[in-house]
C-alpha positions in Angstrom: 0.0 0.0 0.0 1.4 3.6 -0.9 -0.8 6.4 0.3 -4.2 5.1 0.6 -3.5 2.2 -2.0 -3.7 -1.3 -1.2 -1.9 -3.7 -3.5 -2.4 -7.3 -3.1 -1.7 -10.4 -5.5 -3.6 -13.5 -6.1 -1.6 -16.4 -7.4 -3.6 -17.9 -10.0 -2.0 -21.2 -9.7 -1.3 -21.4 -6.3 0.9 -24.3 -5.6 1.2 -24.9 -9.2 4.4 -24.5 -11.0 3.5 -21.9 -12.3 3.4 -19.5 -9.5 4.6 -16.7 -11.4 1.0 -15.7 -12.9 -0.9 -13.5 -10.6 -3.7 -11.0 -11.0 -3.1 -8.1 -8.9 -6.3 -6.1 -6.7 -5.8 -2.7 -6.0 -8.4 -1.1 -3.4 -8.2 2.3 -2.2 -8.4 3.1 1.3 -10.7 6.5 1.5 -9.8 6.7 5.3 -5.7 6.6 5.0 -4.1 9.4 7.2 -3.5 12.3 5.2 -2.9 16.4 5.5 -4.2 17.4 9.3 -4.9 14.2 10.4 -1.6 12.4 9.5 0.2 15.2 10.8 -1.5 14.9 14.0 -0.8 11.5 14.6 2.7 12.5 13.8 2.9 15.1 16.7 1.3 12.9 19.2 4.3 10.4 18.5 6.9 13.0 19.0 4.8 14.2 22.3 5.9 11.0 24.7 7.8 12.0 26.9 10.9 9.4 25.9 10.8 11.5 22.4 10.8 14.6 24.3 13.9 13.7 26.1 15.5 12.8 23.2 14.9 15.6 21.4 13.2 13.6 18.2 12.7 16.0 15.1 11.0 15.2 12.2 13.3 15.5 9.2 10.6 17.0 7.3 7.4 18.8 8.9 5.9 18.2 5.8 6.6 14.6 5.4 6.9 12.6 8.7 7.3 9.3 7.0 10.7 10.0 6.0 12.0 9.6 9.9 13.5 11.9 12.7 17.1 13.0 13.8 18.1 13.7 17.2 21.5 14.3 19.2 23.1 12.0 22.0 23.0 13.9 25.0 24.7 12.9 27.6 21.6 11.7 29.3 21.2 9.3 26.5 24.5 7.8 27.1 25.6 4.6 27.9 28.4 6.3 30.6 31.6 5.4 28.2 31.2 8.1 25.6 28.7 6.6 23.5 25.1 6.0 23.2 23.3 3.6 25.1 21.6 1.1 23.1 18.1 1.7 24.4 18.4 4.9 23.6 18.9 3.8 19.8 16.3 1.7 19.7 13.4 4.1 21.3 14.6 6.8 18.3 14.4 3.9 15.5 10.9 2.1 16.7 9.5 6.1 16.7 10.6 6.0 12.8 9.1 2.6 11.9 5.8 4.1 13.6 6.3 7.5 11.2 6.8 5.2 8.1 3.8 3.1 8.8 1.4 6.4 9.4 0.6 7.1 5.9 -0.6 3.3 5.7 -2.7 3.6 8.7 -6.6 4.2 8.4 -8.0 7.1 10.5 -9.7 4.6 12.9 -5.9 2.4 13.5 -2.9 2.4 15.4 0.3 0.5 15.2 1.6 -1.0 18.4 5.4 -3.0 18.3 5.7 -6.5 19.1 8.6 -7.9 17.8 11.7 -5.8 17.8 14.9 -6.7 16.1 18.3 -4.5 17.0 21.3 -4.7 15.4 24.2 -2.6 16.3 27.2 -2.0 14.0 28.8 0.4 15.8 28.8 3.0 18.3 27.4 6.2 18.3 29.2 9.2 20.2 27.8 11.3 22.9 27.3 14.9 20.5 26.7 12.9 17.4 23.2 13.8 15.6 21.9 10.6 14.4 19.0 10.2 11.5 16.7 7.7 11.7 14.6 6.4 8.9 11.9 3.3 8.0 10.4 1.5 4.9 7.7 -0.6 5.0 8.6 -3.7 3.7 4.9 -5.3 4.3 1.4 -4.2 5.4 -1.2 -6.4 6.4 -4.3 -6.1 7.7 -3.8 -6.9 11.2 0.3 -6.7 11.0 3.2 -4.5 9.1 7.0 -5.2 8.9 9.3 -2.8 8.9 12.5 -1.9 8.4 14.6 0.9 10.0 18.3 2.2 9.6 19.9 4.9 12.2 23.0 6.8 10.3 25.7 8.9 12.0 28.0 11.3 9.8 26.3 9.3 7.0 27.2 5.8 7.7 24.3 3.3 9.1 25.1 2.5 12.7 22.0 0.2 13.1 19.8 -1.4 11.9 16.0 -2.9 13.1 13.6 -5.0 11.9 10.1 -4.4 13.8 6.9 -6.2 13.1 3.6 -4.3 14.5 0.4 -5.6 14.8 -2.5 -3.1 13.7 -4.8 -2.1 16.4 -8.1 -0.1 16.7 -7.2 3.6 17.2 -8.5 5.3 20.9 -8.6 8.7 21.8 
């Protein structure tokens, strides 16, 4: 799905051999977050307080999809110069949420439950990091994502979250 589009495919010969025809259904999704609405649910992500203390910025007002960037602050570190891995991981699992928003209907939410970390190296205490996710999958009940953190623009990690699609409450 890419803005409001579902795409699925139907293998015609499922189980077959050939497996490589398929008829693809789009459906439109009239309710996909959009404008206000999208940019809401955006603002209400930043608002925790753990992406308060962070300082979480969206890279683009205008496009929260495309992730956040924050510094490590001291607060944030792991008390030997770098980063403390938690700290990582809160920052990236906000910017698998920001990708999934434009896929989520007014009335859903996205809620993490499997969380996938992998570290490549550390991040420095006064480094500004980037954070950005894909979605690799959306389901109707689950989405997987995919989410890289750079620092002086090389990846430093890497996720892999799965979240399961929940009703939405005010």
């Amino acid at each position: 799905m890419y803005r409001g589009v579902h795409i699925f495919t139907h293998d015609l010969h499922a189980g077959a051999a050939h497996s490589s025809h398929r008829r693809v259904i789009v459906r439109c999704m009239s309710n996909a977050l959009a404008g206000k609405a999208l940019a809401d649910r955006a603002a209400l992500a930043l608002s925790i307080p753990v992406a308060q203390n962070l300082g979480v910025r969206l890279i683009d007002d205008d496009a929260p999809w495309l992730g956040a960037t924050f510094e490590i602050l001291h607060d944030a570190s792991n008390g030997a110069g770098s980063a403390h891995a938690s700290m990582l991981a809160a920052g990236m699992e906000l910017a698998g949420y920001l990708a999934l928003l434009p896929q989520l209907g007014e009335h859903e939410h996205a809620v993490t439950h499997s969380f996938s970390l992998d570290l490549s190296t550390a991040v420095a205490v006064g480094t500004r990091v980037r954070t950005s996710g894909t979605v690799d999958r959306r389901t109707r009940r689950l989405a997987f994502v995919a989410v890289t953190l750079s620092s002086n623009g090389a990846v430093a990690a890497r996720a892999q979250l799965v979240k399961s699609i929940v009703p939405y409450q005010t």
